[in-house]
ZAKE-973958 format. One record per residue (C-alpha): x, y, z; residue in one letter. Coordinates in steps of 0.001 Angstrom, whole numbers, plus 524288, in hexadecimal, padded with zeros to 5 digits. Layout:
N
XYZa
...
// end
This chain:
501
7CD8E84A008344Fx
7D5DE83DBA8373Fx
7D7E883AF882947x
7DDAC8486C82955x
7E6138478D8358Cx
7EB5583A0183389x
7F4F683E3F8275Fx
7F88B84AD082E4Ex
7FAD68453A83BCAx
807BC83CA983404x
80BE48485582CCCx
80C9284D9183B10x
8129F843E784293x
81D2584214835C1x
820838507E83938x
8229F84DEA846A3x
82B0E8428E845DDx
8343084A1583E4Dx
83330852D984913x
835278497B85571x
83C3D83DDC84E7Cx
83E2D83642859A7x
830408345A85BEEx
82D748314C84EA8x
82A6C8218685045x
8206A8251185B3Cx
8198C8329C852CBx
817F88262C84783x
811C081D82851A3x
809F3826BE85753x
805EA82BB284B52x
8010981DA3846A4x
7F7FC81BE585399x
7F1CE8294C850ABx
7EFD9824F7844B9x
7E9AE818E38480Ax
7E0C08218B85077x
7DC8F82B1B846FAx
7D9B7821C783BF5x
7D2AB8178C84678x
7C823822EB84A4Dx
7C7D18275D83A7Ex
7C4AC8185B839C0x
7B9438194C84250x
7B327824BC83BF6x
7B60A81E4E82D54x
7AE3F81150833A6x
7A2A68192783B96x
7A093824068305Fx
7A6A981E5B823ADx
7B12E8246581B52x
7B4EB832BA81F70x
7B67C83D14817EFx
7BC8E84D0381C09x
7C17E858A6813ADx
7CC3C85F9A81B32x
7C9DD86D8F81B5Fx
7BA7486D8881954x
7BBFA86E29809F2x
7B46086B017FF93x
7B65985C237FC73x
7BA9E8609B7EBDDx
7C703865087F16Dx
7C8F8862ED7FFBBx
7D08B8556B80588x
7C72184C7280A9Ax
7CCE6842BC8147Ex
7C5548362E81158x
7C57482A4381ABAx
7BF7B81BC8816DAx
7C1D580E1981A94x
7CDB180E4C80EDDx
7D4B58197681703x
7D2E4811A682506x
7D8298062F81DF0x
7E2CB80AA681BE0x
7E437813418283Ex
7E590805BD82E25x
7F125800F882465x
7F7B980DEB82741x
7F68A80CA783505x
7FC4C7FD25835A2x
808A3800DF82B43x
80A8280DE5832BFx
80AF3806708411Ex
814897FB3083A28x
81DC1803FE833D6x
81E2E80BA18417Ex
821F97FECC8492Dx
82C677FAE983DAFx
8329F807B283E39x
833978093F84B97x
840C08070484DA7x
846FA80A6F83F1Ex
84C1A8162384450x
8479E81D1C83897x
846F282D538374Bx
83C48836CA8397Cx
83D968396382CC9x
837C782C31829BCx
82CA182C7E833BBx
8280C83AEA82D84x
8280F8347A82086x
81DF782718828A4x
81638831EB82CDDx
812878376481FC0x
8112682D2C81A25x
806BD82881824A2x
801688361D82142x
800A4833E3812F7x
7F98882798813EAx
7EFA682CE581DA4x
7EDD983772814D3x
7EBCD82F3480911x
7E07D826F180F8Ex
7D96283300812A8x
7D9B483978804D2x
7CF8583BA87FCB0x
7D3588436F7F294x
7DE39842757E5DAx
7E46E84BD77E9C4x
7E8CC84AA17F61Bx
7EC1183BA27F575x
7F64A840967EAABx
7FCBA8499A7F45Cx
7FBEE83ED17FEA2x
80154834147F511x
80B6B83E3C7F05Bx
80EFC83F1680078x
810CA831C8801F6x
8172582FE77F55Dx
82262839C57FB3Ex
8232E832C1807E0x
8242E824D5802A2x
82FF4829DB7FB1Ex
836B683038806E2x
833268211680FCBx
83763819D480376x
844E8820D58035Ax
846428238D81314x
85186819B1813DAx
859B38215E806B9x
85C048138B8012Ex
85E86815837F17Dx
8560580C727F30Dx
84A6A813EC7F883x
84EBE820307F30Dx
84D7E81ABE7E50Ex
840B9814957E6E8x
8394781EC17EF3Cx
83D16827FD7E40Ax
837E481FDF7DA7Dx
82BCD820037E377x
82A5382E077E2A3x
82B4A8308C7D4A5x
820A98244C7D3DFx
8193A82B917DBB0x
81B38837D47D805x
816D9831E27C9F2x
80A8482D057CE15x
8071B8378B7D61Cx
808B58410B7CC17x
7FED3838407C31Dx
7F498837597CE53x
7F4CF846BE7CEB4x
7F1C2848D17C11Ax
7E51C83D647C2D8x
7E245848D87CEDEx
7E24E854F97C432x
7D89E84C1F7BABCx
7D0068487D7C76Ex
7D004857FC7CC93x
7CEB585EB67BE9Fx
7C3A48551F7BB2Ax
7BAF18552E7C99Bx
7C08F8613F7D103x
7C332857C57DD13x
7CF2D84DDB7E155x
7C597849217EC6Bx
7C41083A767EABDx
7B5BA83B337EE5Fx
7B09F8459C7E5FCx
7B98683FAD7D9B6x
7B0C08331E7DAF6x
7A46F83B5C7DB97x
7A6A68429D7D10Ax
7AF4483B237C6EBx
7A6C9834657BB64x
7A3DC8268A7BDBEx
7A998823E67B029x
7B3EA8297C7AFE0x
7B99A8337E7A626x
7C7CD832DB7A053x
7CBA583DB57A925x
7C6618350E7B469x
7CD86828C47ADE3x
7DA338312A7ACBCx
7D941837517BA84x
7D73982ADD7C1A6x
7E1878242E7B935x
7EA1482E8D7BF36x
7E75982C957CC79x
7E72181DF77CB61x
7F55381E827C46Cx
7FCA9827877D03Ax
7F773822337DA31x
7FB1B8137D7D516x
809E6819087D5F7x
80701819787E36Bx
7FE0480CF97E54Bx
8074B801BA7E405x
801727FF427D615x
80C2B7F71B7CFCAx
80BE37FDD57C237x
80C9980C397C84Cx
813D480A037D61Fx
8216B803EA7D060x
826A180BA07D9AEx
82212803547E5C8x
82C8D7F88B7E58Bx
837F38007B7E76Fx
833A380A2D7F12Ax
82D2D7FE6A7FA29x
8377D7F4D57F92Dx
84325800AE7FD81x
83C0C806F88066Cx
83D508060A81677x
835B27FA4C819E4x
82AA78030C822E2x
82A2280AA18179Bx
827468012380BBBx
81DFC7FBEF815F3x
81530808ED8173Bx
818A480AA8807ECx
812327FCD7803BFx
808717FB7580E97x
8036A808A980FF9x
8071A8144E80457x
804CE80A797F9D8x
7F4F5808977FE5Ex
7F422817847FF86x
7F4D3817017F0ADx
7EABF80CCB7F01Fx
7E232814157FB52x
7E3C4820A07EE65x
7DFFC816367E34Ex
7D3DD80FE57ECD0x
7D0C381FE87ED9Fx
7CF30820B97DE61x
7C844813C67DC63x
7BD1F819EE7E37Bx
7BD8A825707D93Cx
7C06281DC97CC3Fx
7BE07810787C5C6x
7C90780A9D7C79Fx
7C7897FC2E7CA84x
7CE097F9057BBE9x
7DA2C7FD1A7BE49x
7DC377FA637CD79x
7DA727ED4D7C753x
7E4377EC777BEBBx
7EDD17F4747C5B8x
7EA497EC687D13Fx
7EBE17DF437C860x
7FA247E3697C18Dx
7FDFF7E98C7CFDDx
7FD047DC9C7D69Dx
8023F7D3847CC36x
80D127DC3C7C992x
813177DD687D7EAx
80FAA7D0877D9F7x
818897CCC27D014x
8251D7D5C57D28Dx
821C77D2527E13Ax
823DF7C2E57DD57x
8303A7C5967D759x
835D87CE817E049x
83E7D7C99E7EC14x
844577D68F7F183x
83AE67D5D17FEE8x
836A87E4087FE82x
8355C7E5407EFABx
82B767D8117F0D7x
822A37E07D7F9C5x
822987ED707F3C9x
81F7C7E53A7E75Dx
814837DDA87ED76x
8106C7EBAE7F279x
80E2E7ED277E51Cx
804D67DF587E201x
7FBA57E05E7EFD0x
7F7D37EF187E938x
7F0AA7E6147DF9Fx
7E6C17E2377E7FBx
7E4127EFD17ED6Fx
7E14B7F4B47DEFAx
7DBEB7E7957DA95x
7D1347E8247E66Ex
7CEEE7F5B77E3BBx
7CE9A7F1717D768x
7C40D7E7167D882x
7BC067F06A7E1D9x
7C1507EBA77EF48x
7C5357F5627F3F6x
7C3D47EF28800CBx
7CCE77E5127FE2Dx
7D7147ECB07F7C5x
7D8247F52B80523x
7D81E7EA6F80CB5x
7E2767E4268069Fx
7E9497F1D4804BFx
7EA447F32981364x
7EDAB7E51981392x
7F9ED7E5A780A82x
7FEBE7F2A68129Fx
7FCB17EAFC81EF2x
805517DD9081A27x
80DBF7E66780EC7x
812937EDA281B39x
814EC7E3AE823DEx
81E227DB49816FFx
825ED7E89C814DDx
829297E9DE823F9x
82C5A7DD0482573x
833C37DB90818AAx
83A3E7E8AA81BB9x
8405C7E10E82812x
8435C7D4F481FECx
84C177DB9B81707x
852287E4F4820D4x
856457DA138295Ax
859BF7D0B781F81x
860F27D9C981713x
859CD7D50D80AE6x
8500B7D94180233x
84FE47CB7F7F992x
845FC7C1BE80001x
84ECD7B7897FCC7x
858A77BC2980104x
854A07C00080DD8x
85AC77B9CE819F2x
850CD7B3BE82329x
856317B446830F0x
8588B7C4C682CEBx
84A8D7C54482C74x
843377C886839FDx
837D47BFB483DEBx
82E9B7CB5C83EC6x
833487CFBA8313Fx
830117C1FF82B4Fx
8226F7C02483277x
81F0B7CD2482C68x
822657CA3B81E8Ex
81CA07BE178210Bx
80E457C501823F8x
80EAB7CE3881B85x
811897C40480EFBx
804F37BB968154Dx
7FD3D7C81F814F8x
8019E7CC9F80897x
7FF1F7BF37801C8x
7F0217BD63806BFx
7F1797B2FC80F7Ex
7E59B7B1CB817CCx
7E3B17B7B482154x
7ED417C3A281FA6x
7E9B67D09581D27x
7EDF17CD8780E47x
7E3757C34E80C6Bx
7D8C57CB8C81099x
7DBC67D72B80784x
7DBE67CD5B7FC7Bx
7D0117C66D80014x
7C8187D58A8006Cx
7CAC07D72A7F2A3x
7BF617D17A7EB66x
7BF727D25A7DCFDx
7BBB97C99D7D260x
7C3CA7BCFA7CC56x
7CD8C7C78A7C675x
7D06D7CD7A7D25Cx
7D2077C1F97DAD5x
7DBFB7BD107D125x
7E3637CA4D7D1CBx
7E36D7C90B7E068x
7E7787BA0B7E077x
7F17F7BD9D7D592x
7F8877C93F7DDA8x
7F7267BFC47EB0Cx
7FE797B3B87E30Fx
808E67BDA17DF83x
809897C3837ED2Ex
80B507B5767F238x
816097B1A87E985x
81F547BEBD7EBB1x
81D407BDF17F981x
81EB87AF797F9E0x
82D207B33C7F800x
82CC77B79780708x
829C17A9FA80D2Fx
839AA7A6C0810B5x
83A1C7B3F681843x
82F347AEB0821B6x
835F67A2D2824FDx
843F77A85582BF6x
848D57A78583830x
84E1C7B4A183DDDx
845F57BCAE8469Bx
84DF77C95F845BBx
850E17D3F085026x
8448F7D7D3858ABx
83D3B7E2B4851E8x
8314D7E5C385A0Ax
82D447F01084F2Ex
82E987E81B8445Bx
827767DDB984BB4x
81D9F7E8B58501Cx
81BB07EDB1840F2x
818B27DFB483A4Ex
80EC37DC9F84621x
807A37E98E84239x
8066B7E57E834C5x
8039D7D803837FCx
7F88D7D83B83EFCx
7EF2D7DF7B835D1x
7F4C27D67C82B38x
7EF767CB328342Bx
7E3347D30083975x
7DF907D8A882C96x
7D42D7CE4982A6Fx
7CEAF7D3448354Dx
7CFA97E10083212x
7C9D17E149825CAx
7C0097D81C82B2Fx
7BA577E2738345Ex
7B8B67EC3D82A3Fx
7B4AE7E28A81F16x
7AFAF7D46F81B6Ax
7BA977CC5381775x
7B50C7BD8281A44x
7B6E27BB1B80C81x
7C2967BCE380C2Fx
7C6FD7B1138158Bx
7BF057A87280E87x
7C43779B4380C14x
7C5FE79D857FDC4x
7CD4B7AA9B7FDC3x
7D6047A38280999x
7D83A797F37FFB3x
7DA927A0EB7F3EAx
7E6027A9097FBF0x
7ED1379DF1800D4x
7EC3D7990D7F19Ex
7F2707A6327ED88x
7FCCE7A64C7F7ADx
800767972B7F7F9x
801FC7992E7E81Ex
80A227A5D77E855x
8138879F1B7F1F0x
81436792147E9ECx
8156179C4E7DCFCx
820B37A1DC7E3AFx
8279F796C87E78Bx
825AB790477DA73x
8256A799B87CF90x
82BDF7A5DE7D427x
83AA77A11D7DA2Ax
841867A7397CC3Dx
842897B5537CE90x
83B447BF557C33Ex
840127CA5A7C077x
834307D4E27BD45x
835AE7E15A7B700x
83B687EB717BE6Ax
83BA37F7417B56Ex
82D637FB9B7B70Dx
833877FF987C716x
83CE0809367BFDAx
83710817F17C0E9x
834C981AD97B2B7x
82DA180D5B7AFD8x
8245380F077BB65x
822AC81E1A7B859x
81E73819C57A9A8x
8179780D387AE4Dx
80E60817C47B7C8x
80C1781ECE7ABE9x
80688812D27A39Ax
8005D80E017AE6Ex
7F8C581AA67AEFEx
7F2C2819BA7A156x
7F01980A497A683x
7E837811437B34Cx
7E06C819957A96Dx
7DB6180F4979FFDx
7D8B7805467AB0Fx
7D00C811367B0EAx
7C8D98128F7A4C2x
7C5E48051B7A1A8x
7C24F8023E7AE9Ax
7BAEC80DDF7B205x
// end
C-alpha cells in the first residue's frame, strides 16, 4: 500500500499548500522526509521478499491496476528523493507562489505514480499528468520565452501521446489486457504485424517524451527557458520517467534493434548541436539530449543495469549543472559562455558546474564514470559509448574559463546547501552501486586509462579543431518539422522492430 499512498500523499499536501501558503516551504520538506520514510521501509520489503506486486480494489489482474515495485522503481525512488531535497534547499528563499509549490507537488506525485505502474494504460494518464504540469513549471515565470516553448511542449506531447494511445487500442483489442505482465505472457514470441505495429506505437509516443533526439525536438527550448529548479527536475528527473516507460516495454517486446540505433543517432546527434552551442542553458538541455544515448544504448546492448545506473547518475550530475548554471547566468546576466563575466559568478555556483562537467564527462571516480563503465557491450557498443563521451568532453570543455574566476558572490546558504546535496552522491555513488552490485571492473586500470584518453582528447579536440563557430540546422526545432519528423520516425520504429525482432 505505500506504492499507493506515496503519489496521493503529494496530491494532498499540493492541496494544502494552496490552502495554508505560508507554510508551504515546510509541507514540501516535510513531505520529502515522509517520503524518504515510506520508500526506505518499501525498500526493505523489495530486498527481504523481492519485487512486490498489489491490485487496488481486490480485482482481477486483466483489468485491475497493479502497483508493481522492483529494484528499477527504488532506483529511482532514490534520484527522486536527492533532486526533490536539492530543489527544496535552492528554492528556499525564491519567494515563489503556492501556486508553484502545488504544481512541485504533482509533479512528485506523477513520478511516484509512474514508477509504480504496471499497466498501458495508466502510465498514459500519468504521462499525460505530467505532460500538463511541465507546461504550467515551464511557463510559471510568463516569459514569451517560456510561454512559447512550454506550448510547443504540449502540442509535442500531446502528439506523442495521442500515438502511444492508439499502440494501447492494438495491445487491448488483440490480448484483452493493458497489464504489462499478462501482455508478456501472452503476446507471441514472434511477433505478428499487429504486435510489430502496436509496439511501434508505444515505442514512438513515449520517445516524444524520452529525450530521444529525433522525437523530443521539443527539449531544447523548454529546458534552456525554464526556471533553473525547474529545468533541473525536467532533465534530471521527468526525462528518465520516459525511459523508466521504454525499460517497461523492453521487457514485453524485442526491442534491442532499435534502442540501438535510436540510442546511437541520439547521442551523436546532441553531442554535436551540444559542441556547437554556447548559450549555457541551451548546451545542457542539448547534452540532455546525447547522455539519453547511453540509457537506450545499454538497454540496448542488454545492460540494463548499466543504463539505470548511469540514468540515476546523469539526473544526479544533470541536476546539479542546471542549478549551478541557473545561478551563473542569473548573476552574471549572460547566457553566452563567453561572454560571461567571471567575478559575477559565485564560488559555489562555479564549484558546482565544475562537478557536475567532471561527472558528466566520466572522469574516474565520479558518478559518470561508473555508469559508463556498467555498460558492457561488444566492440560496437564501446565505440558508441567512447564516441558520445569524446563529444561530451569537447562541448563541455567550453566550460573550463568559468572554473577559474575570482568572485565568491553574496552568501547563499541554500544554494550552498542544494549543490552539497547533489554532490555528495555524485562523489559517493561508487560506493552505492557497489553495495548493491559488483563494479571492480570497472576501476580497472585499463577502463581508468581509456577515460582519461577520451577526456584528455575531447579537450585537446576542442581547443584545436572546434574555435570557428558552426552553425547546425535549426529548422527541424520548428513545430511542423518535428511534428512530420515524429511521423517518419514512426514508420523508422516499425521496420527497426521487425527486422530486429
Amino acid at each position: 500500500m505505500i506504492a499507493a499512498a506515496l503519489p496521493l500523499w503529494h496530491f494532498l499536501i499540493g492541496v494544502a499548500s494552496l490552502a495554508v501558503p505560508r507554510g508551504k516551504k515546510w509541507l514540501l520538506l516535510g513531505s520529502i522526509v515522509v517520503d524518504a520514510v515510506l520508500i526506505s521501509i518499501l525498500a526493505q520489503e523489495v530486498v527481504a521478499q523481492g519485487p512486490a506486486r498489489i491490485v487496488l480494489g481486490g480485482w482481477d489482474r486483466t483489468v485491475g491496476i497493479e502497483l508493481y515495485a522492483d529494484w528499477v522503481s527504488l532506483s529511482f525512488c532514490g534520484l527522486f528523493l536527492v533532486l526533490a531535497g536539492a530543489v527544496t534547499a535552492y528554492i528556499w528563499r525564491e519567494g515563489l507562489q503556492a501556486y508553484f509549490f502545488l504544481l512541485l507537488h504533482l509533479l512528485f506525485g506523477s513520478v511516484l505514480a509512474l514508477l509504480f505502474a504496471n499497466d498501458l494504460f495508466r502510465m498514459y494518464v500519468i504521462l499525460e499528468l505530467l505532460t500538463l504540469v511541465s507546461f504550467l513549471l515551464v511557463g510559471y515565470e510568463r516569459r514569451p520565452e517560456q510561454l512559447w516553448a512550454g506550448l510547443k511542449y504540449m502540442v509535442f506531447a500531446a502528439f506523442g501521446m495521442g500515438v502511444y494511445l492508439f499502440g494501447v487500442g492494438v495491445m487491448y483489442g488483440h490480448l484483452g489486457t493493458l497489464n504489462l505482465s499478462l501482455i508478456a505472457a501472452r503476446i507471441p514470441a514472434e511477433l505478428p504485424p499487429w504486435g510489430v505495429l502496436g509496439a511501434a506505437l508505444l515505442v514512438t509516443g513515449v520517445a516524444v517524451k524520452a529525450g530521444i533526439f529525433v522525437f523530443s525536438l521539443w527539449l531544447p527550448g523548454a529546458h534552456a527557458s525554464a526556471h533553473p529548479a525547474v529545468s533541473a527536475l525536467l532533465s534530471g528527473l521527468v526525462i528518465k520517467m520516459g525511459f523508466v516507460v521504454l525499460l517497461r516495454l523492453s521487457g514485453v517486446f524485442p526491442l534491442g534493434l532499435t534502442f540501438l540505433v535510436l540510442g546511437t543517432a541520439t547521442g551523436i546527434l546532441g553531442a554535436a548541436y551540444a559542441i556547437y552551442t554556447y548559450d549555457l542553458k541551451r548546451l545542457l538541455a542539448f547534452s540532455t539530449l546525447s547522455q539519453i544515448g547511453y540509457l537506450l544504448v545499454g538497454l540496448g546492448a542488454g545492460a540494463t543495469g548499466g543504463a539505470v545506473a548511469y540514468a540515476v547518475a546523469h539526473g544526479l550530475f544533470k541536476g546539479l549543472l542546471f542549478l549551478a548554471g541557473g545561478e551563473a547566468v542569473r548573476t552574471s546576466g549572460v547566457r553566452d559562455i563567453s561572454g560571461m563575466s567571471m567575478k559575477g559568478i559565485p564560488a559555489r555556483a562555479r564549484i558546482g558546474l565544475l562537478v557536475g562537467t567532471l561527472g558528466i564527462v566520466g572522469l574516474p571516480p565520479f558518478a559518470g564514470f561508473v555508469g559508463k563503465g556498467l555498460i558492457h557491450g561488444g566492440a560496437a557498443v564501446q565505440a558508441v559509448v567512447g564516441l558520445i563521451t569524446l563529444g561530451t568532453t569537447v562541448a563541455f570543455a567550453k566550460l573550463i574559463p568559468l572554473f577559474r574566476g575570482t568572485g565568491t558572490g553574496q552568501p547563499r546558504w541554500e544554494r550552498a546547501a542544494a549543490y552539497t546535496i547533489l554532490t555528495i552522491p555524485i562523489l559517493l555513488f561508487p560506493l552505492g552501486v557497489g553495495a548493491v552490485a559488483p563494479c571492480s571492473g570497472v576501476f580497472s586500470f585499463s577502463a581508468v586509462v581509456k577515460a582519461l584518453f577520451i577526456i584528455g582528447g575531447g579537450v585537446l579536440l576542442h581547443r584545436f579543431l572546434f574555435r570557428r563557430p558552426v552553425l547546425l540546422p535549426e529548422r527541424i526545432f520548428r513545430l511542423e518539422e518535428g511534428l512530420l519528423i515524429i511521423v517518419s520516425g514512426l514508420f523508422l520504429v516499425f521496420a527497426l522492430i521487425w527486422f530486429g525482432g
